[in-house]
N, C-alpha and C positions, 0 to 999 in steps of 0.2 A: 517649328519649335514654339513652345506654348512661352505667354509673357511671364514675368515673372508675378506670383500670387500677390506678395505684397506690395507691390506696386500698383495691381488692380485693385486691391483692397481701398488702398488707399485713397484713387483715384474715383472710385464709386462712392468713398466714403465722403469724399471730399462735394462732388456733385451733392451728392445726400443733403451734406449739411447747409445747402444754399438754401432749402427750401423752406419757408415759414407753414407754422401750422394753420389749418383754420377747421372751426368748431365748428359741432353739427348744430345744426339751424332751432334744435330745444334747447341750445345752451350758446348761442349763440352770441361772439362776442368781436369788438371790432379789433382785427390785425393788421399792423405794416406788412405790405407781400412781401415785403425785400427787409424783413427785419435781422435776419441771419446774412445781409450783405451789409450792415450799417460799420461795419470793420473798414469799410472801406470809403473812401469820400463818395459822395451822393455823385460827383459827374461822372466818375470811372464805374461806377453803378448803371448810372443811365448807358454810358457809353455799351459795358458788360448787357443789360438786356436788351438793348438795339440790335446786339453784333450776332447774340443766341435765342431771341426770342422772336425779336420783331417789337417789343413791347417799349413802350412810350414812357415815360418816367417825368419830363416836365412836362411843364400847362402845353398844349398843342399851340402850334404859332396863329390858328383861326382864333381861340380862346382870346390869346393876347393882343391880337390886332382890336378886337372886338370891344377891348377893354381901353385903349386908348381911344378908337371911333369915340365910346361912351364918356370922354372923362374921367374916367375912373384913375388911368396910368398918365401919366403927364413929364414931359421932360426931364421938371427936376426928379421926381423916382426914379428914372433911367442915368439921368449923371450920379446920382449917391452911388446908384447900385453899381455902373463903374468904377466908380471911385472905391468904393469897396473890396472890388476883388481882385487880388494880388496878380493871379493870371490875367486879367485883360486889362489892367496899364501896364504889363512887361508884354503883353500883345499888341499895346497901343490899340485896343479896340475901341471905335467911336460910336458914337449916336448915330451918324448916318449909315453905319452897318449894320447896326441892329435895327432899322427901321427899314433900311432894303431888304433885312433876312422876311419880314413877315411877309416880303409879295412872292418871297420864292414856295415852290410846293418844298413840303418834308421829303428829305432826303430819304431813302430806303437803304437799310445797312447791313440786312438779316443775312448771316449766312448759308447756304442749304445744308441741308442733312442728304446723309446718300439716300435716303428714300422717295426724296425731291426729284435728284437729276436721273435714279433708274425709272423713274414715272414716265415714259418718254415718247410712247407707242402711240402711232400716227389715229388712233380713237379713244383716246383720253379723255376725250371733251364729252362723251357721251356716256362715263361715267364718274364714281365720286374721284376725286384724286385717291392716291393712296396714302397720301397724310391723313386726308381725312378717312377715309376706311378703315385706316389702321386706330386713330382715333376713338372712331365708332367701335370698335369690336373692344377696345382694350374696356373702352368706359362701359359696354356694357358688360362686360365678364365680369370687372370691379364691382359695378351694380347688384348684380348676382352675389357673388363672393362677400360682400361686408352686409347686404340685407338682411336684417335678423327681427325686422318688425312689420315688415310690410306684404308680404309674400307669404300664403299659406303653404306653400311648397317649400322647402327649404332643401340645399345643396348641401353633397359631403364636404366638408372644408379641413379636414383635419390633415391633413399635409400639406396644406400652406396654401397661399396665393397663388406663386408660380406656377407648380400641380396642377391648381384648376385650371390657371390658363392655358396650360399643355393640354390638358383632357379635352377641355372646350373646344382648343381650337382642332384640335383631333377629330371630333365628331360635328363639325360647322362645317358641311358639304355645299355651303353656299358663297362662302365665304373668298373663295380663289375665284366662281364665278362673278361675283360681286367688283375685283380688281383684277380682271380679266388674262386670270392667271390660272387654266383649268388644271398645271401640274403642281400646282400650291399642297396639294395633299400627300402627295411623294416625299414634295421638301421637308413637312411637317416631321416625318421619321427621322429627320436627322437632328432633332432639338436634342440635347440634353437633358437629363433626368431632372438635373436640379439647376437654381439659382446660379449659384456661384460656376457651377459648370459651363452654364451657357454664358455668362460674361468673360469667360476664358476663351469659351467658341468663338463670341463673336468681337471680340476684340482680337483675335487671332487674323480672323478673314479682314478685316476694317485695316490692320498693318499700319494705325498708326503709330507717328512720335511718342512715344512716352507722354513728353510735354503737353500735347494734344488731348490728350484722354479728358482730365477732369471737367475741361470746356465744353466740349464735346457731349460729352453723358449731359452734362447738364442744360445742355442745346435741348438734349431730349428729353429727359423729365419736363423741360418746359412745352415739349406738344403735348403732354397731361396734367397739366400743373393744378389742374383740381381735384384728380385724386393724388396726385402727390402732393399736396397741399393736407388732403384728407389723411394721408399714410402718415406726413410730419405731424399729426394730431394725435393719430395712435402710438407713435415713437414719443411726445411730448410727456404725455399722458403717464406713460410706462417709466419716462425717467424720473417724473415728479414721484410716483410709486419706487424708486430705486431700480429700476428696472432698464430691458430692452425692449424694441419689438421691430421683425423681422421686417415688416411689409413693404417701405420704403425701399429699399435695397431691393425686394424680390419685382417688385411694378417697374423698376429702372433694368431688372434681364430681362425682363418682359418685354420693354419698350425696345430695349436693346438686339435680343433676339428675332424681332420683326425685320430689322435690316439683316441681317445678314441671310436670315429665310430669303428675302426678293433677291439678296445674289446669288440663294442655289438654286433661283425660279428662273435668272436670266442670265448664266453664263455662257455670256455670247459680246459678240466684237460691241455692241453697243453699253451693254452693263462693263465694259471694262474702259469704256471712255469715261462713263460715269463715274466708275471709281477713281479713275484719273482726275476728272475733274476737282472732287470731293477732296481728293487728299490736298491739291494743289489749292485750293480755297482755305484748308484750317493748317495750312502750311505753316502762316505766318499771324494766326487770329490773334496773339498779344498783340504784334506791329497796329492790325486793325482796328485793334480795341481803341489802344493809344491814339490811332488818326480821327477813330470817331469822337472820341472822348476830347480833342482839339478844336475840331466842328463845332461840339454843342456847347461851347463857351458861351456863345452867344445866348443858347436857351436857359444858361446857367444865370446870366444875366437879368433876362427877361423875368426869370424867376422870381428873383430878389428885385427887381424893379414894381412887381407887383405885391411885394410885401409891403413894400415904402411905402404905398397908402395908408395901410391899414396901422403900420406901424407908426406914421407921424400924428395920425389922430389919437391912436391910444395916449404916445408920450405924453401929445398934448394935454388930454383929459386927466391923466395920472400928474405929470408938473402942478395943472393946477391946483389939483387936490390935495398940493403940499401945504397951499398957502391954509389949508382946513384945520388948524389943530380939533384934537376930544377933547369935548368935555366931560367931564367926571360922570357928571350926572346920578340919578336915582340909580337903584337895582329895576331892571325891566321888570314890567307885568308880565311879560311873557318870553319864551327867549325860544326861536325855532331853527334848529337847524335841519339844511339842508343839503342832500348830494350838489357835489360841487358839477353835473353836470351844467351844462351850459341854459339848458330851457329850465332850470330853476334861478336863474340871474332875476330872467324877466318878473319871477313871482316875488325874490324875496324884494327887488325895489319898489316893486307895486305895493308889498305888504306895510315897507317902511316909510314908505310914501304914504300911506292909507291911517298907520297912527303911528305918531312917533315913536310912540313908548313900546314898542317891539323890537325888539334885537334879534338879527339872523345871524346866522353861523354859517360856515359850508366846510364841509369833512366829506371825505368818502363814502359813498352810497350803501357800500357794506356794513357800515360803524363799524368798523377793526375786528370783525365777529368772523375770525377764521373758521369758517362751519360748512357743514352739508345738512342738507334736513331732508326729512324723509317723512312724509305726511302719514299720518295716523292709520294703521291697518292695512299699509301697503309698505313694496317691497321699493322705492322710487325714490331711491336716493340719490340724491342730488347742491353741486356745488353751489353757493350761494356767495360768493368770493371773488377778487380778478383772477383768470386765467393765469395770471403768471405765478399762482401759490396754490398750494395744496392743504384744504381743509385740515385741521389739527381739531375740529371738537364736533358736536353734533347736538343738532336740535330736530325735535319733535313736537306733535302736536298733545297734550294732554288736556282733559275733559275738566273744566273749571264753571260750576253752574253760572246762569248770569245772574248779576246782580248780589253774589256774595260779597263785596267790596274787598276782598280781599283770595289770593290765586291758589285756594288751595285744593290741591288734586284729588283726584278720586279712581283710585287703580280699577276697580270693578266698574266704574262707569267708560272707561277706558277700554275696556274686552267687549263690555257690551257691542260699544261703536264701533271698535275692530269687526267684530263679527258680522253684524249687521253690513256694513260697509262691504266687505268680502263678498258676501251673498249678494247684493245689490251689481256689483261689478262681475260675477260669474253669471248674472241674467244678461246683461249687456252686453257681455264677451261672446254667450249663444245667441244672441239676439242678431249682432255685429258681424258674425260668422256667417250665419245665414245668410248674409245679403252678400258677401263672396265666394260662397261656397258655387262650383259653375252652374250644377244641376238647377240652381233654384233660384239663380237672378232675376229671371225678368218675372217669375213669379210672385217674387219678393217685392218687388216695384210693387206690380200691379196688385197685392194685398195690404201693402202699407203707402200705397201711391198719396193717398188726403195727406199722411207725416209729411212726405217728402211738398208736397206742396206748402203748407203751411211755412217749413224754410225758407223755401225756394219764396214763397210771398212777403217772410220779413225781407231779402236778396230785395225785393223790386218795389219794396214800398218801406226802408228801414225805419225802425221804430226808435225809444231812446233809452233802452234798456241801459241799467247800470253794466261797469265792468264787471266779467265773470269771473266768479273766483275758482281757478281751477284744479286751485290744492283741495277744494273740499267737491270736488267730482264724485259721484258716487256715496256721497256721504248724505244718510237719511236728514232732513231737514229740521227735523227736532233735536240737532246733535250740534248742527253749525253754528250754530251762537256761541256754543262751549269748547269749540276750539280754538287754542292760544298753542303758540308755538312757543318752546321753551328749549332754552337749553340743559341737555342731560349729562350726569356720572360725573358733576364737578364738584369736588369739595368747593366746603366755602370758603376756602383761603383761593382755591383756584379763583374762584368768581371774581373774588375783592383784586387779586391781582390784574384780571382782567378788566373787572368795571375802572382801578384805577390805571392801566395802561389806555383805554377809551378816552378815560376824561382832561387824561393830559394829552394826548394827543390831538385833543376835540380843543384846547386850550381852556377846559369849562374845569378848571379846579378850585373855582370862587366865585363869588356872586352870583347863586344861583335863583334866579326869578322861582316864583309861586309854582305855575307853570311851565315845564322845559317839554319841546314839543320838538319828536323824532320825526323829519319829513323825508319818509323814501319815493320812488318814485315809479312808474310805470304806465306804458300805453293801452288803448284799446283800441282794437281793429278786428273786421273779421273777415273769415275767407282768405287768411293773409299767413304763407307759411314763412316768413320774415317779420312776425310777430315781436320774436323774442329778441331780435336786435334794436327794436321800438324802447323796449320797458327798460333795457341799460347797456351804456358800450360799453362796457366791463365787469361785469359781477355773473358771467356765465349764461347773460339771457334772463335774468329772474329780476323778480322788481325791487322792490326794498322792504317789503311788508313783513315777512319774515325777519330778516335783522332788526328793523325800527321796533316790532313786535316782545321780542326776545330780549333785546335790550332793555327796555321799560321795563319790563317786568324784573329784570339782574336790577337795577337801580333802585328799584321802587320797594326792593327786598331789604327787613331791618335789619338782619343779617349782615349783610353786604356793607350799608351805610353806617355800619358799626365798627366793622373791619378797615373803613377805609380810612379812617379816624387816623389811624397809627401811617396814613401815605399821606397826613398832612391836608387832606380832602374832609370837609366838612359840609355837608347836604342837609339843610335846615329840614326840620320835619312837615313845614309846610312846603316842600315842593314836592311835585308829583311829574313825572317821567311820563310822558303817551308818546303813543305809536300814531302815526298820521301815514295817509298814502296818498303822493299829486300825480293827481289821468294826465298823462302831459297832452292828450290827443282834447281834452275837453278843459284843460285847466282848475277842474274842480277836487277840493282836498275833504279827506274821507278820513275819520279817524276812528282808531282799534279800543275794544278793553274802556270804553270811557265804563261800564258799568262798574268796574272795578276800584274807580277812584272813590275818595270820602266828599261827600253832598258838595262843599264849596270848591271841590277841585272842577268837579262835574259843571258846575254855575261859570265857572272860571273857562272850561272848553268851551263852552256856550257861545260865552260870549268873543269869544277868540273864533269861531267858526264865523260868526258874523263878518269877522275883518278877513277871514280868508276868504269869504266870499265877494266882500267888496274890490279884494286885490284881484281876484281870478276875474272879473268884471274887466278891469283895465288889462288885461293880459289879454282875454280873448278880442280884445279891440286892436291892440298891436299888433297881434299876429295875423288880423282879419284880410289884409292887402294882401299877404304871401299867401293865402288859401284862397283869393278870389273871391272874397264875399265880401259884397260891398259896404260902403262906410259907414251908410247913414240904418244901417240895420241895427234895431233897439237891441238891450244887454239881452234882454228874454228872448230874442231871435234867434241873435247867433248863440244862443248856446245850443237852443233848439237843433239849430243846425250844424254844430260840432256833437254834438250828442249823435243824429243819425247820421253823420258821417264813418262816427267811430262804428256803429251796425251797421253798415252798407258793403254787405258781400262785393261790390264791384267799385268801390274806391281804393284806386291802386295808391293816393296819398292820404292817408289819414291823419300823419300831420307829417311836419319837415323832419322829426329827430335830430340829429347834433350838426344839419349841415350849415354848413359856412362858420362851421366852429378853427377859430385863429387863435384864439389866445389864453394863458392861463395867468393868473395873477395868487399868488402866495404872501399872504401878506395879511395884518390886522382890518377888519372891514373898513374902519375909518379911511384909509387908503380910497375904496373906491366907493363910499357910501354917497348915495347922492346921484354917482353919473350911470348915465346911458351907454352899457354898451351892447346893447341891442341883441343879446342873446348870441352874441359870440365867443365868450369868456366861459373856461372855467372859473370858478373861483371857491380857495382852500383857503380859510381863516389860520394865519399863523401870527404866534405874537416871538419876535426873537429874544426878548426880556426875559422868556418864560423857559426860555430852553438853554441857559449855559452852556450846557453841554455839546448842544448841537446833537443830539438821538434825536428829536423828531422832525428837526431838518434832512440829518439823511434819511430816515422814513418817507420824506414827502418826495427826495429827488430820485430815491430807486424805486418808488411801487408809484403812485398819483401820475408822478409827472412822467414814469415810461405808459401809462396805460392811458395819458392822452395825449400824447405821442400816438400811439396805435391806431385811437379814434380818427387823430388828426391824419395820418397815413392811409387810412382803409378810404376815407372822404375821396382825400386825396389823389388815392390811384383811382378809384374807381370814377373819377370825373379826369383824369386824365386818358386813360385808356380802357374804355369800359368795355371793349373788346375781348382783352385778357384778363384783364384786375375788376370786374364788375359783373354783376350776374344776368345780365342781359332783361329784357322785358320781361315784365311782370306780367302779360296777358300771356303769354305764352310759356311760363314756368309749368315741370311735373316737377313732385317730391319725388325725391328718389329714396329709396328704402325706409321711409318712414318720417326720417328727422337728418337722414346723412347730407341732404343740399337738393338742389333742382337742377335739371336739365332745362335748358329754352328750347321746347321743342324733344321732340322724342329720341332725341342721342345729342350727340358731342359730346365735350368733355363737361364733369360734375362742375358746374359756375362756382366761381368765387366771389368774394367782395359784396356790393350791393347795387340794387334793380338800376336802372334807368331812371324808373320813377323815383325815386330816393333823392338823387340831385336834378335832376333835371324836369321842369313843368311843362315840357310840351313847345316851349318855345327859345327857352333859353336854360343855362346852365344855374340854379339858383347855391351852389357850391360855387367859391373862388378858391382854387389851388392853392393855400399859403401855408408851407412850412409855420409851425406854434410855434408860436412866441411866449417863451416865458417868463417872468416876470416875480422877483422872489425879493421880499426884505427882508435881508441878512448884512452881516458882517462880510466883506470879500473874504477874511482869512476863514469863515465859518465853511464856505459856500467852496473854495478850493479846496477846503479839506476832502469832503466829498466827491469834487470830482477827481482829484488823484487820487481818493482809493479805489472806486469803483472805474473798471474800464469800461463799461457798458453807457455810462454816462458819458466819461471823457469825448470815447468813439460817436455819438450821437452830437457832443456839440461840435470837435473837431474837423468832423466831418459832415460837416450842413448839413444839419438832418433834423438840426432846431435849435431854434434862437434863444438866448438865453442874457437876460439886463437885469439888475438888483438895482434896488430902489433904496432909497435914503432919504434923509432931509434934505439933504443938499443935491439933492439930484439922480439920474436915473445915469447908469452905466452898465455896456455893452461889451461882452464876453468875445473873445475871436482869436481863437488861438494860445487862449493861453494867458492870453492881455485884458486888459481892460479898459475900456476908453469912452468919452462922453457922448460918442455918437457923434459928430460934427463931421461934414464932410473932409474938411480940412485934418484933420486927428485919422479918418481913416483911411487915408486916400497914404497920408507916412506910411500906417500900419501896412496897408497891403502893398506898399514899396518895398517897402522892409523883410 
């Protein structure tokens, strides 16, 4: 008797929706794995992927022992972090248990899948297991099946996923020999046609609970959880579009139908213990859940005991900075804002350190510019936004001579470059071809063998070439100076609405300096297919150049600045809007369109490039210990040698990116102007005077602060469990279909998260595991309004998954439940009685 449909629906659907998406590696952007479990508290999370994955969710206990040896954790952060949590003073758990848990090994919690215990055959050892076989065959069928860039051969795909992997494995006559199963191809005739058929089949033969199912399926998406990881991208994608898509659902019959084939390959007295077994093991998997989820009390602890560092230095530095009142002072010379990522901290204190009379900003790396752009003369469209919103406008690149001072287009100068650019890109594409085409590779070598050396000679002796710009790829070189990215098809009332949603959001609706200087941001590295998670963890992989670009130019329009008049926003006619871009890999700032400014705006960058230089001086000196270049090396050294670093084909660190990023701070700069926080902080200029209402408060707490959250999560697993949440070594990475992700090595599953190299140097972890800490001056009643209406928040603070304190004059207070309290041990020690 088959189950009932809607209950498997359900059940599938349910597995499904655990899964988080992640981007392909050209649009690459940083994800919480477990952001679709954030419903649920962070320990019954841990407990839930211990119990189905095997996967690790706190700091490992060698992390935190490591951290105490060092100094770093110390008593008092382990009694706060006691004292704090409601479950271990009604567990009476002590100090001396959590200091005996770090000598015991990790406990192992995973439960098996029937594909585990029918594995069983007295020469097992002398092949792959059958997780892993099965494994390998699915990831490479997927590989095949989503490749649409990489492969000159391409597969029929129009009946879906599942289809292929039926056909495939249909005609894989090696594949039973492989898991030493030669009747594997007999079995293969009794799959079902379709998706849904076969999870009726084998949820039929598998005879479990009801209850059972969702666990279960979702045990097994997690033996592929990087393409279904990939499949929750394509389903993300399709809904931000209004839409569905199949593939998630069809890779989970897929995965599903693998077990129940090996029961119609071993029905025999041993496969039926196994199934014995199997059932008897997810008999009771809540009870287990709930037992493990008791266990890691302790690692819950340790968790939050390793925050207490970081978080009593901040208070500290944040307290003091109460004693600072502003002064009024002049209108700045200059005023730059910056993406609030974390490696622009370091430049804007250097900047402001360097002349006073500069005022920084930090807003969103996108500037509010909900866009995709699509570079001039090609079809490569593309998001320029955080992954959690869906472009609503579009920009382009159009042809503005240089040195006209002013942006106006030229539609026939514009075809020209389309054309030309076209043709230039179909010589490349024969050109490209030819060296995969099979008939003629090693030909091809050996007639363009001096090309290939000459690369392969910058690889082993890097030069310092600037960043490459690789929106103007294929674009004739007499053409690139003239292209500006712009935004297209907005009336001008749209624009003004827009430039005045920006400028209050930016909190720049007055006193606007001479100069206002757009600073986006982006890496350089090469030979590096995790490039694009270098230049932003959030805006899809792209840098900021395009938005900082596009922006300047809406501002600097009189149009606009005439329109705005009537939102109460008044932009003197001497100030001028630039586009700027900081190499985060070299420190050095690069600015767009200066030709276009009028003579003393241009005098005005000038000399404002002088001070960005002097900043980027002390910047490349602090970061110089974490890249291992020694102290006493002059400013002309090292940049030398972050310049060839950033071209050197075999440096798997070209720089850190946002590791060991903890904290965020929302608040007027005044707040932290002055202190050191060492390139751990984000930081988003808010002023609360400015916002009555509270709209760009919740602007900041559902898009900024869930997308560094994300950052802070992708760090995070991928230095806790870089096994399953990390993409394994970066010497041993293939791209798989072009831009879809890497294999380590020529199979398993498609990687997630980031390299090894990413947080870790070789000898120790340069990432610390710590849940963000946020940090927000507001009104309490502003700041609860927000989280009661949004549950996506609530769920996030409620459920440990990030910390959250609003600042005051009178003092800094700590969010927990709902409550709010000074922080004192004493105050939290009631609260989690309570």
């Amino acid at each position: 008797m088959s189950k009932p449909l809607n209950s498997i629906d359900q059940a599938c659907e349910q597995a499904c929706n655990a899964i988080a998406p992640a981007w392909p590696l050209d649009q690459s952007i940083a994800v919480n794995p477990h952001w679709c479990r954030t419903h649920l508290p962070l320990r019954s999370v841990a407990a839930r992927m211990a119990v189905l994955g095997g996967i690790q969710v706190f700091p490992p206990r060698a992390l935190v022992k490591q951290a105490w040896q060092e100094g770093r954790l110390t008593k008092a952060h382990v009694d706060a972090a006691l004292q704090s949590n409601g479950a271990a003073v009604e567990a009476g758990l002590q100090i001396a248990q959590c200091m005996a848990s770090l000598d015991q090994p990790a406990p192992v919690y995973q439960l098996p899948l029937l594909i585990d215990l029918l594995d069983n055959d007295p020469l097992r050892h002398t092949r792959l297991s059958w997780r892993e076989a099965i494994t390998h065959q699915v990831s490479q069928t997927c590989a095949a099946y989503f490749d649409q860039h990489q492969a000159d051969w391409q597969p029929e795909r129009t009946e879906g996923l599942y289809a292929f992997w039926r056909d495939t494995l249909a005609h894989d006559h090696g594949i039973g020999l492989l898991m030493g199963l030669p009747q594997l191809g007999k079995a293969i005739d009794a799959l079902p046609a379709s998706a849904k058929d076969a999870e009726q089949w084998a949820l039929h033969k598998l005879d479990f609970p009801a209850d059972v199912w969702a666990d279960y399926l979702e045990s097994v998406l997690l033996t592929v959880q990087g393409w279904a990881s990939w499949c929750a991208y394509l389903g993300w994608q399709a809904r931000l579009a209004g839409g569905s898509d199949p593939h998630l659902r069809e890779l989970l019959a897929i995965r599903l139908a693998w077990g129940a084939l090996l029961l119609e390959c071993k029905d025999d007295e041993a496969a039926q213990h196994a199934f014995a077994a199997v059932k008897k093991a997810w008999r009771d998997v809540r009870l287990t859940i709930a037992e493990v989820e008791l266990a890691m009390l302790v690692d819950e602890v340790w968790q939050c005991a390793l925050e207490q560092g970081f978080q009593s230095d901040l208070k500290q530095q944040l307290t003091d900075g109460l004693k600072h009142t502003p002064s009024p002072g002049a209108v700045p010379y200059a005023q730059a804002a910056f993406c609030i990522d974390v490696r622009s901290e370091r430049l804007r204190r250097a900047l402001e350190h360097t002349d006073a009379s500069i005022q920084t900003l930090g807003f969103a790396g996108f500037f509010g510019l909900p866009v995709a752009y699509t570079p001039l003369g090609t079809q490569a469209r593309r998001p320029q936004l955080p992954g959690l919103l869906a472009p609503a406008m579009e920009v382009s690149d159009r042809l503005v001579p240089v040195g006209g001072g002013h942006a106006t287009t030229n539609p026939a100068l514009d075809a020209m470059a389309s054309v030309a650019r076209n043709t230039r890109l179909g010589l490349m594409d024969h050109w490209k071809a030819a060296s995969r085409w099979p008939g003629t590779a090693f030909s091809f070598v050996e007639s363009a063998g001096m090309g290939y050396l000459g690369k392969l000679g910058q690889w082993l002796k890097p030069g310092q070439h600037d960043r490459e710009r690789d929106d103007l790829y294929g674009m004739p070189t007499r053409y690139r100076p003239m292209c500006r990215p712009q935004l297209l098809g907005l009336q001008t009332s749209d624009k003004v609405a827009l430039a005045a949603k920006v400028l209050g959001a930016m909190g720049l609706r007055s006193g606007f300096a001479p100069l206002v200087v757009l600073v986006g941001h982006g890496s350089q590295s090469a030979n590096n297919p995790h490039a694009a998670a270098l230049d932003c963890g959030a805006c899809c992989g792209q840098t900021g150049e395009v938005n900082a670009r596009s922006l300047a130019l809406l501002l600097n329009d009189t149009e606009v600045r005439q329109g705005l008049l009537a939102h109460h926003i008044q932009i003197p006619d001497s100030t001028r809007f630039v586009a700027a871009l900081h190499n985060t890999t070299t420190d050095e700032v690069e600015g767009f369109d200066i030709d276009l400014l009028p003579s003393n705006a241009q005098t005005a960058w000038t000399t404002l490039q002088k001070q960005f230089d002097k900043a980027a001086e002390q910047v490349r000196q602090e970061r110089a210990p974490a890249l291992r270049i020694k102290a006493d090396t002059t400013a002309e050294q090292l940049l030398q040698k972050l310049r060839r670093r950033a071209n050197d084909g075999a440096q798997t660190r070209p720089e850190w990116g946002l590791a060991n990023n903890a904290g965020f701070l929302i608040a007027p700069r005044h707040r932290s102007l002055g202190l050191n926080l060492d390139g751990r902080c984000f930081l988003h200029d808010y002023n609360p005077e400015q916002d009555p209402t509270g709209e760009v408060l919740e602007l900041l707490m559902t898009a900024p602060m869930l997308v560094t959250h994300w950052i802070n999560w992708q760090y995070h697993a991928s230095t806790c469990d870089p096994q399953h949440l990390g993409s394994g070594n970066k010497l041993l990475h293939n791209v798989v279909g072009g831009h879809l992700g890497v294999f380590e090595g020529n199979g398993g599953d498609l990687r997630i998260g980031l390299a090894r190299q990413s947080v870790h140097d070789g000898e120790r972890w340069v990432h610390e595991p710590l849940r963000l800490t946020v940090v927000i001056e507001a009104t309490q009643a502003a700041i609860d309004r927000v989280i009661s209406k949004h549950a996506v928040v609530k769920n996030l603070l409620d459920n440990g998954w990030l910390h959250l304190w609003r600042l005051s004059d009178d003092g800094l207070y700590q969010y927990q439940q709902g409550l709010w309290h000074d922080g004192s041990v004493s105050t939290m020690a009631t609260l989690a009685v309570n």
